[in-house]
N, C-alpha and C positions, 0 to 999 in steps of 0.2 A: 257621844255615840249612843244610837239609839239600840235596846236589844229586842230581838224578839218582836218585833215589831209584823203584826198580819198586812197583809198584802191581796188585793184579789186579784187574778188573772183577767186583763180586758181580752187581750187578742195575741194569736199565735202565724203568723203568716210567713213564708219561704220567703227567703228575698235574694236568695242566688245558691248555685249549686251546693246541696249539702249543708245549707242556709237560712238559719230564721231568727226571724225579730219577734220577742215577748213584750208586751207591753202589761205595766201590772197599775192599779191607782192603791191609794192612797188619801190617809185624813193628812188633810195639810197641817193643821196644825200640830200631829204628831212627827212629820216627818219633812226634809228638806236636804236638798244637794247643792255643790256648786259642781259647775261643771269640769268634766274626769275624773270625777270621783266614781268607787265603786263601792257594791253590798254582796254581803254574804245569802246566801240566797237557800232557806233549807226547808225541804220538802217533811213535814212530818212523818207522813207512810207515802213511800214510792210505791206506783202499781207495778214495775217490774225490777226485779232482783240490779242492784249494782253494788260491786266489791269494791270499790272509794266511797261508801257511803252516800246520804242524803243530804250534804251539803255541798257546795261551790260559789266562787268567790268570778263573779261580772262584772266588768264597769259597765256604766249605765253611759247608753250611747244617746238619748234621749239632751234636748237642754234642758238647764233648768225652769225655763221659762212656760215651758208644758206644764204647772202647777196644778197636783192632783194623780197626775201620771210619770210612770217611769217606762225606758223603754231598757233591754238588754238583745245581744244577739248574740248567738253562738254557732261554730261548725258542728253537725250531730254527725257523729261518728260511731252510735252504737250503742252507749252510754242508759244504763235504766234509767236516770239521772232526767239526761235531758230526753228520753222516749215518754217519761210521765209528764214533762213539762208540755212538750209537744200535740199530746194526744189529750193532754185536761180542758176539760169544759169551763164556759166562760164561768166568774165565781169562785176558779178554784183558788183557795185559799194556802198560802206557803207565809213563811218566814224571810224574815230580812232582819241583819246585825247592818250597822253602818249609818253615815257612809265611813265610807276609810277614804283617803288619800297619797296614791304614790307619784302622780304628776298631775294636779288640777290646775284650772284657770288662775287661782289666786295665788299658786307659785309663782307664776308668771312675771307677778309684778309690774306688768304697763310695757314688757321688754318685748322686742320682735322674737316669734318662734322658729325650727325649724323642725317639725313631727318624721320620721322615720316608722310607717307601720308597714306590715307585711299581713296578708286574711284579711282574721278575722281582730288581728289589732288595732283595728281603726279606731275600734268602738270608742277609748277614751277622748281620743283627738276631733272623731265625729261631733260629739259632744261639744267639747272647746269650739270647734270653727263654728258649729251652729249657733250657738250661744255668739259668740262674734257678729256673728253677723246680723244675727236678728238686732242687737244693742247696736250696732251701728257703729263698733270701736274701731280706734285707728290703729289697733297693734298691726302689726304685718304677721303674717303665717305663712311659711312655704310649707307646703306635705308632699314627701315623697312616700309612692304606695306602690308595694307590688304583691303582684298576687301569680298562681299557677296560670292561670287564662282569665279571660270575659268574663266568662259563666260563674266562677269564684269569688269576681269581685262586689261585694260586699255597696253599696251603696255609691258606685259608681255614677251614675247618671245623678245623683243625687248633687254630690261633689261637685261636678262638672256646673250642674245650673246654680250652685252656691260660688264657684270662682266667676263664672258671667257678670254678680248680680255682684260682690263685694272686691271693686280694684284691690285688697289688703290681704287678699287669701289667691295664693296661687299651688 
């Protein structure tokens, strides 16, 4: 596990209601995931006041195969937390602990999956199918996903063109 590890901000973009994707890079050689894994993610000085503090803990919905970059995404619901991640300029500079592991690919072990998310819990399983799919492997993946409405859902259209393109992911 790596500590403390810098991080710069590439890009912060909506990607559905109450919605966004951070993407951060990274020295490869200091740092490396498999996929569903996540990091601890700590903002040194937050620009606006939050009572949980300047840390939180993302999976990174990115695959591994982006080598150099990571992606995380979160609901903003208020949070000084994520209003500083949101509103920082490209550059800026956070921490990262990790990765950690509570369900990645290499659990897996070669077995068919069956993923259960709800939001903005895609993120780790995002991760897994993309990584699938890009490798070309033959596990099978079913994801059931629900969300409040359309607008909520979180990488939808994405999904949809990833089950088209791999018979092994529905």
């Amino acid at each position: 596990m790596v500590e403390k590890l810098p991080v710069m901000l590439v890009s912060c973009k909506k990607i559905a209601r109450e919605t966004y994707e951070v993407t951060f890079s990274y020295e490869e050689k200091t740092f490396s995931f498999s996929a569903g894994q996540y990091v601890r993610i700590t903002i040194p000085k937050l620009a606006y006041e939050d009572p949980d503090g300047n840390s939180r803990d993302f999976s990174i919905c990115s695959s591994p195969s982006a080598k150099g970059t990571f992606s995380i995404a979160f609901r903003y619901r208020g949070s000084g937390f994520k209003k500083t991640l949101i509103q920082a300029k490209k550059g800026f500079s956070v921490e990262i602990t990790g990765p950690q592991e509570i369900c990645s690919f290499n659990m897996l072990d070669g077995k068919s999956a069956v993923f259960i998310a709800g939001g903005i819990g895609i993120t780790p399983f995002l991760s897994i199918i993309r990584f699938a799919a890009e490798q070309k492997l033959p596990q099978k993946i079913l994801l059931l996903y629900g969300n409040n409405d359309k607008e909520h859902a979180a990488y939808l259209e994405e999904l949809k063109k990833l089950e088209s393109q791999n018979p092994n992911f529905k």
